[in-house]
N, C-alpha and C positions, 0 to 999 in steps of 0.2 A: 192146334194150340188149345192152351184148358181158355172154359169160358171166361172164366176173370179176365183174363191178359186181351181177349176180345172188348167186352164190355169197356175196361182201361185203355185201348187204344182208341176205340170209339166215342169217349169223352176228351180225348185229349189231342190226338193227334186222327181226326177224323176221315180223309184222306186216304192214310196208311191202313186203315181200317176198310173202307172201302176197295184198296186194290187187292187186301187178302180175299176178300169174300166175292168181287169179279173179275179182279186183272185188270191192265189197260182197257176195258169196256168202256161203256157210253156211263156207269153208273160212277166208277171212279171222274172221271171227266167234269160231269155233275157235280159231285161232290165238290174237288177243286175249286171251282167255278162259285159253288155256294158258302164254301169255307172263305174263299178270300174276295170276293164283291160284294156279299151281304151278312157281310159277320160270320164269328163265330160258330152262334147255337142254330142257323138252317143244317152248315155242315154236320153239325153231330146230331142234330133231328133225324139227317138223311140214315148218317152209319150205323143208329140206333136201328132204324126202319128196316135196312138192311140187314142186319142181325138177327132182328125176329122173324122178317118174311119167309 
């Protein structure tokens, strides 16, 4: 996918973001976990994280 449409899932629906760049892994899981127990912006801290690592 082009990098925009990454970066744009990444702030917004962080998650979906997260299972393109591992799949069902332990990071997506994570993410879930931090997108909806502790707000919002951990989850898109993490997908951002994930993108540049």
């Amino acid at each position: 996918m082009e990098p925009l449409i990454h970066v744009l899932l990444a702030l917004f629906v962080p998650p979906v973001e997260a299972f393109f760049q591992e799949g069902f892994g332990p990071h997506f899981w994570l993410n879930v976990v931090l997108t909806l127990m502790f707000g919002f912006m951990p989850g898109v801290i993490h997908a951002v994280w994930l993108l540049v690592r």
